[in-house]
C-alpha positions in Angstrom: -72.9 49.7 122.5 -75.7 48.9 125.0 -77.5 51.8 127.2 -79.6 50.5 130.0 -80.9 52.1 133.2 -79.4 50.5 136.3 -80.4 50.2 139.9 -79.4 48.5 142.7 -79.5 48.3 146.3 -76.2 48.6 148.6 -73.4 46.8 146.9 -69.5 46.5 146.4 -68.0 45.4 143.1 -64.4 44.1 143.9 -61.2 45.1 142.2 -61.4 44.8 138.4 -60.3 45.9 135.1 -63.2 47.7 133.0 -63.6 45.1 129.6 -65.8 48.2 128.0 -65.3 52.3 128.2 -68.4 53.1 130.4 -70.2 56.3 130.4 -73.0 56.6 133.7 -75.1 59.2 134.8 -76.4 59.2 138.3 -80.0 59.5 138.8 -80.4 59.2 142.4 -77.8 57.5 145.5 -74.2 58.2 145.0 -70.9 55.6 144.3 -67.6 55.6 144.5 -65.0 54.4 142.9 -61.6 53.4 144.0 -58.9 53.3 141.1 -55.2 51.3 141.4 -53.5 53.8 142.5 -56.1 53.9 145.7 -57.5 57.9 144.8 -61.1 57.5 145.2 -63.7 59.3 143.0 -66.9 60.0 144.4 -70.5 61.1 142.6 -73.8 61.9 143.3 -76.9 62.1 142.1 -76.6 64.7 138.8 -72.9 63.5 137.9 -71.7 62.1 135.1 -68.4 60.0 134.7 -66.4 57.9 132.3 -64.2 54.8 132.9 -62.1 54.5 130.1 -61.6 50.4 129.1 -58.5 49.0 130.7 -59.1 50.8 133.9 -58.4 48.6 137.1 -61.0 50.3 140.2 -63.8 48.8 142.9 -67.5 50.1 143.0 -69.0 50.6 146.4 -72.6 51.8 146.6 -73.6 52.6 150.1 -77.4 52.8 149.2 -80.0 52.6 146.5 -78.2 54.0 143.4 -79.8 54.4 139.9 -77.7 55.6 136.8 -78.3 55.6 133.2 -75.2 53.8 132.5 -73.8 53.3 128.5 -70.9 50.6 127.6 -69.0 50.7 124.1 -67.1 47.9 123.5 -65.0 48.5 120.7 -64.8 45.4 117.4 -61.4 43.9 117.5 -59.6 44.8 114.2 -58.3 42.6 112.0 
């Protein structure tokens, strides 16, 4: 598991499949995120949301956004 805190400026993340369930909380700036289907899922600063590993979504950040953002990436099993 690795827990960081994450900022950027403006950005877009293209199409892709989560390879870890992420948990973030939004500290300031807002995101949203588009999921395969094409609903979009938007947060602000004070949310909290979870992208379960496996999902396929974008990212677009319109502005600065800063999140504490948490990834588990679960041991294969043998």
């Amino acid at each position: 598991m690795t827990v960081r805190v994450w900022d950027t400026t403006a950005c877009n993340r293209e199409r892709s499949t989560a390879q870890a369930h992420e948990w973030t909380h939004v500290l300031d700036g807002s995101v949203t995120l588009t999921d395969e289907a094409g609903m979009t899922h938007h947060f602000k600063k004070g949310d909290t949301f979870v992208v379960a590993r496996g999902t396929v979504h974008d990212w677009r950040c319109p502005g600065y956004f800063c999140a504490i953002h948490c990834a588990f990436q679960p041991k294969a099993l043998s």
